[in-house]
C-alpha positions in Angstrom: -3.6 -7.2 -19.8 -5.7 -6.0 -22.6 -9.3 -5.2 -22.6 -11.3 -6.7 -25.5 -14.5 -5.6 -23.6 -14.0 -2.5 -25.2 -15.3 -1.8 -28.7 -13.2 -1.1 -31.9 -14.2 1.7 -34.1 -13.9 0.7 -37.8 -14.8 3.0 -40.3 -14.4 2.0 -44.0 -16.0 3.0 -47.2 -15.8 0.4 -49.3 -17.9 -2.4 -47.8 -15.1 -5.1 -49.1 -12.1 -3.9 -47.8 -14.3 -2.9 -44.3 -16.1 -6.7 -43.9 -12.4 -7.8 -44.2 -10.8 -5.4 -41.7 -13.6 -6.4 -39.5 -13.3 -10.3 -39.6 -9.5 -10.2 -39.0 -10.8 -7.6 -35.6 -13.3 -10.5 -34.5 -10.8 -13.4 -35.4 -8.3 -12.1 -33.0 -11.2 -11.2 -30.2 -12.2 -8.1 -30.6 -15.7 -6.3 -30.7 -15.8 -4.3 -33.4 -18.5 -1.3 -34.7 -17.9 -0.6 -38.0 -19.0 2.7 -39.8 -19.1 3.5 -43.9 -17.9 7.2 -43.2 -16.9 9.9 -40.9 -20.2 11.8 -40.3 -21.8 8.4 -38.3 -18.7 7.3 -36.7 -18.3 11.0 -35.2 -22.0 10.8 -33.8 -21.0 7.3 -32.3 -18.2 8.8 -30.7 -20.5 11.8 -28.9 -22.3 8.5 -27.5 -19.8 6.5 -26.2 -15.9 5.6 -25.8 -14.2 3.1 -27.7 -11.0 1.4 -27.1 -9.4 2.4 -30.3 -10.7 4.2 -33.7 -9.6 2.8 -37.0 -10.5 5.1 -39.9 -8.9 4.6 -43.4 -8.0 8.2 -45.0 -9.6 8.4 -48.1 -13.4 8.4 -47.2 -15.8 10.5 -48.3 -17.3 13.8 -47.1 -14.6 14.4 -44.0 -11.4 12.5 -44.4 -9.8 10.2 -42.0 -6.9 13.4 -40.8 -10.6 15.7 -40.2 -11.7 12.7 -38.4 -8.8 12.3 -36.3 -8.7 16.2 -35.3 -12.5 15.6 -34.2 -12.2 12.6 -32.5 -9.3 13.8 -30.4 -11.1 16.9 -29.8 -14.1 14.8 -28.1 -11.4 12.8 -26.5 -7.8 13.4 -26.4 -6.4 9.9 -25.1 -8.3 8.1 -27.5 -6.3 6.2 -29.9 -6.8 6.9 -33.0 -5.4 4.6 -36.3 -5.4 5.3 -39.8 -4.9 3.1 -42.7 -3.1 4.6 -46.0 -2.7 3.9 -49.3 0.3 3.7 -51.5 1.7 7.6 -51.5 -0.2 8.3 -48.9 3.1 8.5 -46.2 3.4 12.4 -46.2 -0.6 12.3 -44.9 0.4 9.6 -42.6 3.3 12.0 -41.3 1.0 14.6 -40.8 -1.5 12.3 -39.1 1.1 11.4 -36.5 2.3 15.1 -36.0 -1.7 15.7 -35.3 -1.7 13.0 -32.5 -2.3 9.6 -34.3 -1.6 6.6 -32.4 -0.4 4.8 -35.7 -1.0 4.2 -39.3 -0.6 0.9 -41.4 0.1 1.3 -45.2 -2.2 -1.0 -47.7 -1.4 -3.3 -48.8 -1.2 -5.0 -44.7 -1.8 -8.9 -43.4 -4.6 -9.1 -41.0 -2.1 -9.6 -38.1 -0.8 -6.1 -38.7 -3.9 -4.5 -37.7 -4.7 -6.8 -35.0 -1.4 -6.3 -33.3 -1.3 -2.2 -34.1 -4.7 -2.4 -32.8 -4.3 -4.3 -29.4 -1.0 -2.4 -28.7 -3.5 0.7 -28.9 -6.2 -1.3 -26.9 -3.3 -1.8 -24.4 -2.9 2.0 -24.1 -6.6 2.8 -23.6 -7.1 0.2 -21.1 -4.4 1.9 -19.2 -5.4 5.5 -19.8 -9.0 4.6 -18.6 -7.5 2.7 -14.9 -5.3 5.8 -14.6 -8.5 8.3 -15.1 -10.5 5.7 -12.8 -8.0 6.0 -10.3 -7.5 9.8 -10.5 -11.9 10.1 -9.7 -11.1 7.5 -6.6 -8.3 10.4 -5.6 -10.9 13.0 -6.0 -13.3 11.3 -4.2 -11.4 10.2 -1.2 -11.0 14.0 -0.8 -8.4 15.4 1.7 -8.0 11.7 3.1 -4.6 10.3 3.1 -5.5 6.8 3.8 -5.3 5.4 0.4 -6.5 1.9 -0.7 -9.9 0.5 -0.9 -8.3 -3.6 0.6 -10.3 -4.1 3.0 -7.4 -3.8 5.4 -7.4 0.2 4.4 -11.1 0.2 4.6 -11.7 -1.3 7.6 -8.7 0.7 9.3 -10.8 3.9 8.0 -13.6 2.9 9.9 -11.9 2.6 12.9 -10.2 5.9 12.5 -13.4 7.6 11.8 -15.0 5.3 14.8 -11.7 6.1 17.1 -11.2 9.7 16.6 -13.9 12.1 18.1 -13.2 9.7 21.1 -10.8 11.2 22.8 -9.1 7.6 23.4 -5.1 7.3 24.0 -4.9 4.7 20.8 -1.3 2.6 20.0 -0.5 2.1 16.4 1.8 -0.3 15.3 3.0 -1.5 11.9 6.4 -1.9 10.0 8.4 1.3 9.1 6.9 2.8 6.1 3.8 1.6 6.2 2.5 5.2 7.6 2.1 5.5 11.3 2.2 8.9 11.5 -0.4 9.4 8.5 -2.4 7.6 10.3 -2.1 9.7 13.2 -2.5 12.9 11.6 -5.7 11.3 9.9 -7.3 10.5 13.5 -6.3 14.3 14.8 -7.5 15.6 11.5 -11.4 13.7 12.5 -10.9 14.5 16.2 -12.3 18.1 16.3 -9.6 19.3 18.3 -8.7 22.7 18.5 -4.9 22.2 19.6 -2.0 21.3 17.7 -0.3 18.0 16.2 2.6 17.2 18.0 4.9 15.1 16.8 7.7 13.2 18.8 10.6 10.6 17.1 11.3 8.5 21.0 14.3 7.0 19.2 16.0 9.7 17.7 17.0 11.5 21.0 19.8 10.8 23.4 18.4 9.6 27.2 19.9 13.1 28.6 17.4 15.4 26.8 14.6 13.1 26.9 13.0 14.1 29.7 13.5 18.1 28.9 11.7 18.0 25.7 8.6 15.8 26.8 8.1 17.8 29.8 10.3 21.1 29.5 12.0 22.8 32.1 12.6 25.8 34.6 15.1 27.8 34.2 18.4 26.7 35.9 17.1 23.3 36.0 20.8 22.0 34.9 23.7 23.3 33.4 22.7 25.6 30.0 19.2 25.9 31.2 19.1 29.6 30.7 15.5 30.0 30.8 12.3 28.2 30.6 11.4 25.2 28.0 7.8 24.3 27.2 7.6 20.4 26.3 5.6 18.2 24.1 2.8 18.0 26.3 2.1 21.4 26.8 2.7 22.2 23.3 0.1 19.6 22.2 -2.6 21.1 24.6 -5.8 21.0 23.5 -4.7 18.9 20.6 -2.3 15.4 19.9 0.7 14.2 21.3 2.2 11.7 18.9 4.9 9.8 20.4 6.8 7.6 17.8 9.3 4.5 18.1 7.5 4.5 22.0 9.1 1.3 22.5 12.8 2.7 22.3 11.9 5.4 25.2 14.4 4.7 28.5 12.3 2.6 31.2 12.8 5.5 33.7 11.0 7.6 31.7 8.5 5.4 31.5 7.3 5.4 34.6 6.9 9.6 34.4 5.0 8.9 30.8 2.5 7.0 32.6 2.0 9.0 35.7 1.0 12.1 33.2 -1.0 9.6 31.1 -2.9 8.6 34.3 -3.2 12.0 36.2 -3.1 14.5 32.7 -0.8 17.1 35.0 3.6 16.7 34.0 5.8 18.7 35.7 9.0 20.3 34.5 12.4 19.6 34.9 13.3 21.4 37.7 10.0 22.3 38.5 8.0 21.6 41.5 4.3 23.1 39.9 1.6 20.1 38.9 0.6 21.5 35.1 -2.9 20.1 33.9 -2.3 18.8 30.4 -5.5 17.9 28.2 -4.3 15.9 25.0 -5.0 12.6 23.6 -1.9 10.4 23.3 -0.7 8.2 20.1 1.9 6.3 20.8 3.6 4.0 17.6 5.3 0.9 17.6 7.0 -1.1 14.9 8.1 -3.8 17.6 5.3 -5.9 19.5 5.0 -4.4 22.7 3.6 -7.3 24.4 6.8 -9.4 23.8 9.3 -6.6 24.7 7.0 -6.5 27.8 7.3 -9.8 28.5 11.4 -9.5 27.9 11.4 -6.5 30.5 12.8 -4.0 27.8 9.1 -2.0 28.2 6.8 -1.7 31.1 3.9 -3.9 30.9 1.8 -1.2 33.7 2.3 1.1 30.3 2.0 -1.5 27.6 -1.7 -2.4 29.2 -2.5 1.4 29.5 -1.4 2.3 25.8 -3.2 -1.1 24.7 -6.8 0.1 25.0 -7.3 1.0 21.6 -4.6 -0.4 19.1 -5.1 -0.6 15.2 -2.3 -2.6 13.5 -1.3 -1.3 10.1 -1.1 -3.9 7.5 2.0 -3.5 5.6 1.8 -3.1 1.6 3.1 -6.9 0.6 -0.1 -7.5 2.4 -2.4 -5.1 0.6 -0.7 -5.0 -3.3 -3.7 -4.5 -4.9 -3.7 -0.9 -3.4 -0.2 -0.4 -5.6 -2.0 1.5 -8.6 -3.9 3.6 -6.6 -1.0 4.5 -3.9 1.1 5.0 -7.3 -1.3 7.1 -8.7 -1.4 9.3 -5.7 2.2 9.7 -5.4 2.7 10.4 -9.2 0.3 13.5 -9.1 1.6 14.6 -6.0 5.4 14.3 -7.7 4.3 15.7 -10.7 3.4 18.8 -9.0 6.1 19.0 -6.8 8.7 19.1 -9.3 6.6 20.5 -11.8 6.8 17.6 -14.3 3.8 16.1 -16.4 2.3 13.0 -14.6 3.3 10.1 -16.4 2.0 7.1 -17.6 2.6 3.6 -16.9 2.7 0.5 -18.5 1.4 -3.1 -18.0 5.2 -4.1 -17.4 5.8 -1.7 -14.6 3.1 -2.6 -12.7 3.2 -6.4 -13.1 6.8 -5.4 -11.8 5.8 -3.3 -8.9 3.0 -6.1 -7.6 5.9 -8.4 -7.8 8.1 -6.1 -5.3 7.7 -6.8 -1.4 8.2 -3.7 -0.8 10.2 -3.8 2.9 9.7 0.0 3.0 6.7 -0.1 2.6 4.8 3.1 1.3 7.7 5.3 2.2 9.5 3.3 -0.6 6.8 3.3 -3.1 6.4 6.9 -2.6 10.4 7.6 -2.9 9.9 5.0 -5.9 6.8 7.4 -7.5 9.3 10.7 -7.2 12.1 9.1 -9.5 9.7 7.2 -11.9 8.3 11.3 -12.1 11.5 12.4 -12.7 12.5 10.3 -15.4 14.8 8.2 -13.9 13.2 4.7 -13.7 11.9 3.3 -10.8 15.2 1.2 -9.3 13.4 -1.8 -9.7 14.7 -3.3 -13.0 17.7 -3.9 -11.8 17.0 -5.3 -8.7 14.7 -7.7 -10.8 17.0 -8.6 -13.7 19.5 -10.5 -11.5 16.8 -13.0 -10.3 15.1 -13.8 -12.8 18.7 -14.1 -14.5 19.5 -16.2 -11.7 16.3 -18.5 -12.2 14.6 -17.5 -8.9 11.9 -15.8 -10.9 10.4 -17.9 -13.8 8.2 -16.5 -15.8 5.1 -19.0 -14.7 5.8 -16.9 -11.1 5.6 -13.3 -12.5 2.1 -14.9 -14.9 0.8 -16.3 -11.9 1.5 -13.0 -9.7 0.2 -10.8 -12.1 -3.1 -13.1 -12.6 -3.4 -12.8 -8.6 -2.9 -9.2 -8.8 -5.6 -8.7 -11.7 -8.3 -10.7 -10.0 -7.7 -8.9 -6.5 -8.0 -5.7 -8.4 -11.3 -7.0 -9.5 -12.6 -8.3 -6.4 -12.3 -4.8 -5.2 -13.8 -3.0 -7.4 -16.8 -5.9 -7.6 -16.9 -4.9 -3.6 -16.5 -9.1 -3.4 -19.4 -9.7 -5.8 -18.0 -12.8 -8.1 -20.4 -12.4 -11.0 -19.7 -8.5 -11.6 -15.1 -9.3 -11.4 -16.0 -12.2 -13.8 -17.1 -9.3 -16.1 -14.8 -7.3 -15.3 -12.1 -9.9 -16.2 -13.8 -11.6 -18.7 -13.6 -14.6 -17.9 -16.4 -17.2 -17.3 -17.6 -17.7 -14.0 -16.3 -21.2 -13.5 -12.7 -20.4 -14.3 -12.5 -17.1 -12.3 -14.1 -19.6 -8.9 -11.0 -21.6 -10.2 -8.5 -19.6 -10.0 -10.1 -18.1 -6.6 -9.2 -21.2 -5.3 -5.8 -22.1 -6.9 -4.2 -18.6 -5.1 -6.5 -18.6 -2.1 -8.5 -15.6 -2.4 -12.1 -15.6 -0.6 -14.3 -13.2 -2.3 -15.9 -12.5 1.8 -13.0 -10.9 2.4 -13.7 -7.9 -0.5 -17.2 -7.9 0.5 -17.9 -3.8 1.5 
């Protein structure tokens, strides 16, 4: 979606040709500041930041190529479009070598400028969300709970309420959607001294299961050749974070609890009562409560765990986080494989809000690494076939990207109505309109 809010910079010497370059802006909805020469449009520029800056060459004092060098010296990503006259290609050449956006030849129809013009608009309004969303990075600082839905903020508060608790706390949520982050996050705020401790319950065999939460002696069994310090122990003093909890053997369960209710374990083997002081996070993508009521988990630990539980939203719920989550994963990919951060367009993301994403943010991140590398993001094709197919019209993919946009706005409004309508551009009677056409309730942004 463009942004007509931003200005155009016209500068033009003769008054004629610039009047007439200016109408044709206007006509096709832009606001346009027009300048006779270099000097003034140069001192604008030190004031404030355009959408796009159209400068014909020939102009007197400075030229429109000493222009462009200056303007892109005061900002870089700013478009910058020059307009030539007949013989004028090898300048225009130049001009583009030196970081122009574009250049249109005289004689042109006014529909050439508008659309070289919106196409550069475009390409601002995108470099100005990515910068926006790089000083949102920034500022969240060392956090790794990205999004500002209120989902994501109000789970913030509760880790930041949660944490120097000391509370045993159950998180569940989908896979992907970033369990352990969580965790880490809530360790990270805790003030603990001890370690972080993490645990996959369903990716070990019942036999060892017992041995590496709670270690044992030497001897204990066969290969036992000398004493193993568990989970618990290691995580004294610090977080025990037990994942896929509801895949752990009911036998084991009963020991879990015991330690959870007494803070001592004792080893495999062992007959010695060791004190353990940790706080437990246990993480759950099935619902506990009905595997309790099925008998495949104990409900004595189900209501113990259950004190504190925050449910992760997954990211179908919360798409108008996508940019910012892609953001964070591009720079982080970017540096990883030492690649420049790239840029996306309106397309990709209108794609990527249209994506339910059933791996949540593990998948966005995995789809952030290869969009880095240069390989796409696997998503076209998956797309292509349905809307090939007819199971995607394009009034769907408007209408999703239209929810998308005014979500986006309701966020950054913090729920205020009057401020997205701004934002959007859209009068405040059509923006309540489509509120209510795709069920949003501005409440539910309110900070």
């Amino acid at each position: 979606m463009t942004d007509l809010s931003l200005p155009v910079f016209l500068v033009e010497d003769d008054p004629v040709v610039r009047h007439g370059c200016a109408q044709a802006l206007r006509l096709a909805g832009f606001a346009v500041t027009d300048f006779g020469d270099a000097e003034s449009a140069l001192a604008a520029l030190e004031q404030a930041s355009p959408g796009a800056l159209v400068s014909d060459v020939r102009l007197p004092g400075q030229d429109g190529l000493a222009l462009l060098q200056q303007a892109r010296r005061l900002d870089p990503e700013l478009p910058v479009i020059l307009i030539t006259g007949h013989g004028d290609v090898t300048l225009a050449v130049q001009a583009m070598r030196e970081g122009a956006y574009d250049f249109i030849e005289k004689p042109f129809p006014s529909e050439r400028l508008a659309d070289v013009t919106g196409r550069a608009q475009e390409k601002r309004a995108l470099q100005l969300e990515n910068r926006r969303l790089r000083e949102q990075l920034q500022a969240s600082g060392d956090s790794p709970l990205i999004g500002q839905t209120p989902a994501m903020q109000n789970l913030r508060r509760l880790v930041t309420a949660l944490a120097p608790t000391g509370v045993d706390i159950l998180l569940n949520g989908e896979t992907g959607c970033g369990k352990e982050v969580v965790a880490r996050s809530i360790h990270a705020a805790s003030g603990r001294r001890g370690r972080f401790v993490a645990l996959n319950c369903g990716a070990l065999p019942e036999s060892v299961f017992e041995s590496e939460i709670f270690g044992h002696e030497s001897g204990a069994f066969t290969g036992a050749a000398k004493r193993r310090i568990g989970k618990f122990e290691l995580a004294h003093g610090g977080t025990l974070f037990l994942d896929e909890i509801e895949s752990m053997p009911l036998t084991l369960q009963i020991k879990l609890l015991r330690a959870l209710q007494e803070r001592t374990i004792e080893r495999l083997g062992g007959n010695e009562a060791i004190p353990v002081e940790c706080r437990v996070i246990a993480a759950s993508k099935a619902d506990l409560k009905a595997e309790s009521d099925a008998g495949r988990f104990r409900s004595d630990m189900y209501y113990r765990l259950n004190v504190a539980r925050l449910d992760l939203p997954p990211l179908r719920e919360r798409k108008a986080d996508i940019p910012l989550l892609m953001a964070y994963f591009l720079q982080q990919a970017a540096t990883r494989f030492n690649r420049p951060l790239p840029e996306w367009s309106a397309a990709d993301l209108a794609r990527w809000q249209r994506h339910d994403w059933p791996g949540n943010v593990r998948e966005l991140r995995n789809v952030a690494e290869r969009y880095c590398l240069g390989l796409g993001d696997g998503l076209e094709a998956e797309m292509a076939p349905a809307a090939a197919g007819g199971e995607v019209s394009l009034a769907a993919v408007v209408e999703a990207a239209e929810k998308a946009c005014i979500e986006t706005a309701l966020i950054r409004s913090g729920g205020q109505v009057i401020k997205a309508a701004e934002l959007l551009q859209l009068p405040r009677k059509t923006l309540y309109d489509k509120l209510h056409r795709h069920g949003l309730d501005p409440e539910r942004y309110r900070r």
